[in-house]
DOKE-614816 format. One record per residue (C-alpha): x, y, z. Coordinates in steps of 0.1 Angstrom, whole numbers, plus 5000, padded with zeros to 4 digits. Layout:
XYZ
...
//
This chain:
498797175645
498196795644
499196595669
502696425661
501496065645
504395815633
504395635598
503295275617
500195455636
498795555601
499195205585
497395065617
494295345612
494195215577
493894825582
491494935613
489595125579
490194785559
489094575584
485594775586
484794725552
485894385544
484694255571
481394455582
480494585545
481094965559
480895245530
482195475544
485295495573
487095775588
489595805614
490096155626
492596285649
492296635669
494996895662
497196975688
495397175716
496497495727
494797705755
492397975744
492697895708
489797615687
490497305678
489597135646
489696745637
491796655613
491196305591
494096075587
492895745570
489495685552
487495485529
487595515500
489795755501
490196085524
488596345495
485896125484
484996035521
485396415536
483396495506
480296255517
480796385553
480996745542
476996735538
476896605576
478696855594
480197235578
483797275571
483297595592
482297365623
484697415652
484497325689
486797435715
488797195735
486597165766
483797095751
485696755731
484196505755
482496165753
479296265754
476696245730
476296595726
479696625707
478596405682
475396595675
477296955675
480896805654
478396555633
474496665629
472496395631
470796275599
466996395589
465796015602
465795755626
466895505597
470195735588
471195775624
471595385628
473695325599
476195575608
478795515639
480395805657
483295675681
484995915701
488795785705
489095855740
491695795767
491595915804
488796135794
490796285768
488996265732
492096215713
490196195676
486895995659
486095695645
483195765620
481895465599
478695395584
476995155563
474095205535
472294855529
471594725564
471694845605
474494775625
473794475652
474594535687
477694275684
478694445655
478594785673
480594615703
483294495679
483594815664
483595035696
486894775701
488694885668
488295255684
489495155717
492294995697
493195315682
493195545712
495395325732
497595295701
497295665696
498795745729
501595505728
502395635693
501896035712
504595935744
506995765715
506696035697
508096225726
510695975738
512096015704
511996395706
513496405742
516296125737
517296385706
517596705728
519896485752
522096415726
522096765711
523096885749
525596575752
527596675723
527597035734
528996905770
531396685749
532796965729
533197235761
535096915777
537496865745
538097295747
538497265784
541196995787
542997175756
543197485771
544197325804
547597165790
549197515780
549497595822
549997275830
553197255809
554197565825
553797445859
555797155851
558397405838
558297615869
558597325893
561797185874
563597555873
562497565911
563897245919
566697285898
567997645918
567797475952
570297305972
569796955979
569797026016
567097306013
563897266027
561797376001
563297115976
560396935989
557997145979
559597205946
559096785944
555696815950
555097065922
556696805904
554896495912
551496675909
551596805878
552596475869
549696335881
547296555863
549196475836
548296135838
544596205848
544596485813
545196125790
542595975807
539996185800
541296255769
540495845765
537095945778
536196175753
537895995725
534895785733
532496015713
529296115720
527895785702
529495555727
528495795756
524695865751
523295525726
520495475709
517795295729
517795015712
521694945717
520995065755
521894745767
524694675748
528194725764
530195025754
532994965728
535395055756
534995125790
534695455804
537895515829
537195565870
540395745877
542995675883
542195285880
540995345841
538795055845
535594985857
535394635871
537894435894
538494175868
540394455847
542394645877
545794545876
546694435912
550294465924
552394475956
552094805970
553994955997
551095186019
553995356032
555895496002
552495575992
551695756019
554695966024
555096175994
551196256002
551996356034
554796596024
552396786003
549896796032
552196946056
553097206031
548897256030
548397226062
551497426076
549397756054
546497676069
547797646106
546897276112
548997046123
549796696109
551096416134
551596086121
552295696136
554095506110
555795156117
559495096101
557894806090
554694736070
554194456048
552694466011
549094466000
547794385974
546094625953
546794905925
549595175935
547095435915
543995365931
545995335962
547095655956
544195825947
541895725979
544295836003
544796165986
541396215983
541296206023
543996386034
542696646009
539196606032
540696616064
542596916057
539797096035
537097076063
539397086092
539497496104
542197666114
544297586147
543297176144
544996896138
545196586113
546496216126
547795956102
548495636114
548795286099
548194936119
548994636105
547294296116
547293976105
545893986071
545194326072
546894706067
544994946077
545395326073
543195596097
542895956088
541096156113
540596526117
539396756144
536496936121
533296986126
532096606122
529196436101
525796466112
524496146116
521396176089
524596196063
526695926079
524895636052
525495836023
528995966026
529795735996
526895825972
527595995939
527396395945
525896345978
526996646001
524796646031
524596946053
528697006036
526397136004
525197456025
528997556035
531297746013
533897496013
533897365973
533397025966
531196795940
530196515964
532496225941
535396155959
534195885982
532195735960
535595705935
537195625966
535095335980
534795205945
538595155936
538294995971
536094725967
538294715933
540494575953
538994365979
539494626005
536894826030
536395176038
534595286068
533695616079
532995756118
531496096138
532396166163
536296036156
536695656165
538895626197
541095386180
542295676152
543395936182
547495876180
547696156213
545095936233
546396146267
546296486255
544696776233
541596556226
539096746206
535996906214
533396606226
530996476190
533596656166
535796526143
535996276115
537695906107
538095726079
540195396080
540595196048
542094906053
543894686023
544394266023
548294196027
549594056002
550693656008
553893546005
554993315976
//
């Protein structure tokens, strides 16, 4: 099978084949390409452009060398010995200086020939140097046209898996929405039974506020993959074109801190509902939860979403990778200019090789080798709607003294634990 060659490659071996007779007086010009090679099979060249034309100039080469004439691949080198075997030299001196035999050759690869001869006079050695250009012309055009050839090929199985990954997404959130609904269903019958004054209601609330939540996350990808698979994977040559519409970082749905809506936001009513469905967690997995609160916080500024969503994301941490009999502390300081939450945990802790990445896209560390589930995005959604909003994130292991509300009693083991404070501008008054 012959090598893959585009449309433009072909038009350049012809003016190559042009060029050699209108401006060296050549009779006759081939360019010849080798077929594909495949191990322990032959290989045969192949002739893509010639002058006068291919049949007339195969014909006038035919006397040269047998159609039956094969080599195998190894032996397709440089040297002058495949010119005699593929091309048998003329019966005189005279003959074998009118005809040229090129190899096209590229990291010691013979990619094809370049085969041109001329009747009425020799060749003169700067006429052989110009020529011996032309092929080194080709064989550098040759591989380019080879690796764009494959580009091309590549860039089309991506897409052909992208829509695949497109359409199982589209199925997925589909099916998804019949048990969310029913969730939502069972947490308003649940909440709906229960006296006011029952402790559970809270729980029943919960149900209630997550579901909404996904709910809210469900249109969002839904906005993702209305996208389509065009806007997702583009051609090359619109790669560096924008989007039509940005691709939503939940639960922001932006991408840049121009576009994020920033509000007054109360950390605190924030924070509470959060840390009613933590105890509930954490109260079935036998942690405890303590917190430090002030009555009074003042407003940042920021999203109430993204707000949201990073603190979620590490109580959901702290409590997933905290083991059973430890303990979670939540506390909030306010300073000057500044609110800061802490979430710290008595689990295992962070090695300190992992400490730099924490934030990385999919990065796990040594928590990739556990059993505990995970996909390594959080934090790196988390620190990102952060900086959305002008705010820091920092992460310590061993816990940071500061984040230990009990600072007189059941400390945890010495080097475990984990702390993350992210701390929030306050918002100025008018």
């Amino acid at each position: 099978m012959l090598m893959p060659t585009s449309s433009e490659f072909v038009a350049l071996c012809r003016s190559q084949v042009a060029l050699l007779t209108q401006a060296f007086g050549a009779s006759l010009s081939i360019v010849y390409l080798t077929e594909e090679w495949v191990e322990n099979t032959q290989t045969q060249l192949v002739a893509i452009a010639a002058y006068p034309d291919i049949s007339v100039a195969l014909e006038k080469v035919n006397r040269l060398a047998p159609a039956s004439d094969r080599l195998k691949n190894e032996e397709l080198t440089p040297e002058l010995e495949f010119e005699a075997t593929f091309f048998p030299a003329k019966p005189n001196a005279l003959a074998q200086q009118q005809q040229l035999i090129l190899p096209l050759v590229h990291e010691e690869m013979v990619l094809g020939l370049l085969v041109t001869e001329r009747e009425d006079r020799l060749w003169t050695t700067w006429e052989r140097g110009q020529i011996q250009r032309v092929a080194d012309t080709l064989s550098l055009a040759c591989v380019m046209d080879q690796r764009s050839q494959w580009l091309e090929e590549t860039h089309h199985q991506q897409r052909l898996v992208q829509r695949q990954q497109h359409d199982m997404l589209d199925n997925l959130v589909h099916q998804l929405r019949s048990p969310l609904t029913a969730l939502r269903t069972f947490g308003k019958l649940l909440s709906k039974r229960l006296r006011p004054e029952d402790r559970n209601q809270q729980i029943a609330n919960s149900i209630l506020r997550e579901s909404d939540r996904l709910q809210d996350l469900l249109q969002q990808v839904d906005g993702a993959i209305d996208l389509g698979s065009a806007d997702l994977l583009p051609d090359y040559e619109a790669a560096s074109e924008p989007p039509k519409q940005p691709i939503p970082l939940l639960p922001a749905g932006v991408l840049t801190a121009s576009n994020l809506e920033l509000e007054p936001c109360s950390v605190v009513d924030i924070l509470q509902p959060l840390l009613e469905s933590a105890t509930a967690i954490a109260h079935d997995k036998g942690l405890t939860i303590r917190t430090e609160i002030p009555t009074s916080v003042a407003s940042v500024l920021g999203n109430c979403g993204a707000v949201r969503e990073v603190l979620s994301n590490l109580l959901d941490n702290a409590l997933k990778y905290t083991p059973t009999g430890g303990q979670v502390h939540v506390k909030i300081d306010q300073g000057a200019s500044w609110v800061s939450v802490w979430i710290t945990d008595t689990g295992f802790g962070i090695p300190q090789e992992d400490l730099p990445h924490m934030f990385e896209r999919h990065y796990r560390g040594v928590q990739a080798q556990g059993n505990i589930p995970g996909t390594g995005l959080g934090l790196a959604i988390a620190r990102r709607l952060i900086e959305q909003m002008q705010g820091k994130i920092e992460v310590f292991s061993p816990i940071k003294n500061d984040g230990w509300i009990s600072r007189n009693a059941d400390q945890p083991p010495s080097g475990k634990g984990t702390t993350f404070v992210v701390g929030l501008p306050v918002r100025e008054s008018a």
